[in-house]
C-alpha positions as CSV (number, residue, x, y, z in Angstrom):
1,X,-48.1,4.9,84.6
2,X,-51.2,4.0,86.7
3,X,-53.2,0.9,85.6
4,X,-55.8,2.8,83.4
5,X,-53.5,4.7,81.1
6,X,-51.8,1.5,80.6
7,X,-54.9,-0.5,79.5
8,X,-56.0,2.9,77.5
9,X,-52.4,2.6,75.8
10,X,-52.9,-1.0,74.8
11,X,-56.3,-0.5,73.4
12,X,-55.3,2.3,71.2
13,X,-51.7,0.6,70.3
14,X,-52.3,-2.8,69.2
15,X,-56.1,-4.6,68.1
16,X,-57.1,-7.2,70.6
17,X,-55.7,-10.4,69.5
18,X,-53.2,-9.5,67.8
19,X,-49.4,-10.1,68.4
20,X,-47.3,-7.3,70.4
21,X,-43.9,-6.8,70.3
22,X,-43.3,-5.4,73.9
23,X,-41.0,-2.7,75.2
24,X,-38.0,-4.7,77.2
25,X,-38.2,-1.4,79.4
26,X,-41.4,0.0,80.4
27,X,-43.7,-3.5,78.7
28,X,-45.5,-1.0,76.3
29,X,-46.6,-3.1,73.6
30,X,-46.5,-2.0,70.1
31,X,-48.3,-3.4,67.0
32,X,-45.1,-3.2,64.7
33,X,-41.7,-4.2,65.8
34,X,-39.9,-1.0,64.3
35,X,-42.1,1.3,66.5
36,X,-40.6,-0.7,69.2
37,X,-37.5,0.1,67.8
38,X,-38.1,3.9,67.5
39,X,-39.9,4.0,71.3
40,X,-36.6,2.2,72.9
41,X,-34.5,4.8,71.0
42,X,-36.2,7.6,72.0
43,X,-37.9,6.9,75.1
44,X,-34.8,4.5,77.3
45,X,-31.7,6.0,75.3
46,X,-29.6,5.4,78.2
47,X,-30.5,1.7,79.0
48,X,-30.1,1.0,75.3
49,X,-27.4,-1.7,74.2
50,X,-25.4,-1.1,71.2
51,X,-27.5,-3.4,69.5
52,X,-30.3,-1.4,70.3
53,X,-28.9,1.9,69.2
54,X,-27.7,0.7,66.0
55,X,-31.6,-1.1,65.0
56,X,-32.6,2.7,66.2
57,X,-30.6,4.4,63.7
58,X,-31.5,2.2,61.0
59,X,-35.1,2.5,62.2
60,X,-35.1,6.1,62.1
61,X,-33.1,6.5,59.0
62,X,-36.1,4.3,57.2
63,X,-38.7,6.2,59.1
64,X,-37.5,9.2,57.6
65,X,-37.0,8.4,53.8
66,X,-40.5,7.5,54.1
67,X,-41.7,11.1,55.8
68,X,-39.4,13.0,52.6
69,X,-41.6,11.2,50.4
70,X,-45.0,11.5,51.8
71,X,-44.0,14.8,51.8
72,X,-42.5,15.2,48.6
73,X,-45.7,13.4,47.0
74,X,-48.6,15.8,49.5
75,X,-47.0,18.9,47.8
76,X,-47.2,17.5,44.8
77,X,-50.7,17.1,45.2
78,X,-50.8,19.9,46.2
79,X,-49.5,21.9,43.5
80,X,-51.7,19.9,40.9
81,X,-55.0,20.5,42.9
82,X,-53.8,24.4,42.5
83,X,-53.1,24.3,39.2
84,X,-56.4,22.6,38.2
85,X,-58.5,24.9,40.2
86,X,-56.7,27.5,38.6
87,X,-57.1,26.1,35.0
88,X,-60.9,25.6,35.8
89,X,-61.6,28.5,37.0
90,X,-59.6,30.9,34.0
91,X,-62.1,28.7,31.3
92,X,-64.9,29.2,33.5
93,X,-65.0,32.7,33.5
């Protein structure tokens, strides 16, 4: 990682100022310690410690329960935008 992508990674990752919880591996810093979580899983598996796994597997688990219901609640959305177009547009006409 040459010096610019690195100082383009940490303006986009974290707002000046605030606190970063750094990557023990590579020094990415990240805004949120469970991204650093997810990053050391998926990016340094094999220098991980079995601490490190397990907080990645619980990470990732949480990470996502919360995707299935963003999901669950977009279709949902979905589905009533559909239906009210639908219902609009049979009075409508």
């Amino acid at each position: 990682m040459t010096a610019d992508t690195a100082t383009e990674t940490r303006d986009a990752d974290v707002p000046p100022g605030e606190p970063t919880h750094d990557c023990p591996y590579c020094g990415r810093p990240f805004a949120r310690e469970e991204y650093r979580t997810l990053h050391v899983g998926l990016d340094h598996p094999d220098a991980c410690t079995d601490a490190e796994v397990a907080a990645f597997r619980e990470a990732y688990r949480e990470e996502s329960e919360d995707l299935r219901l963003f999901r669950l609640k977009a279709v949902g959305g979905l589905v009533l935008l559909y239906f009210g177009f639908l219902f609009t547009y049979s009075l409508v006409t």
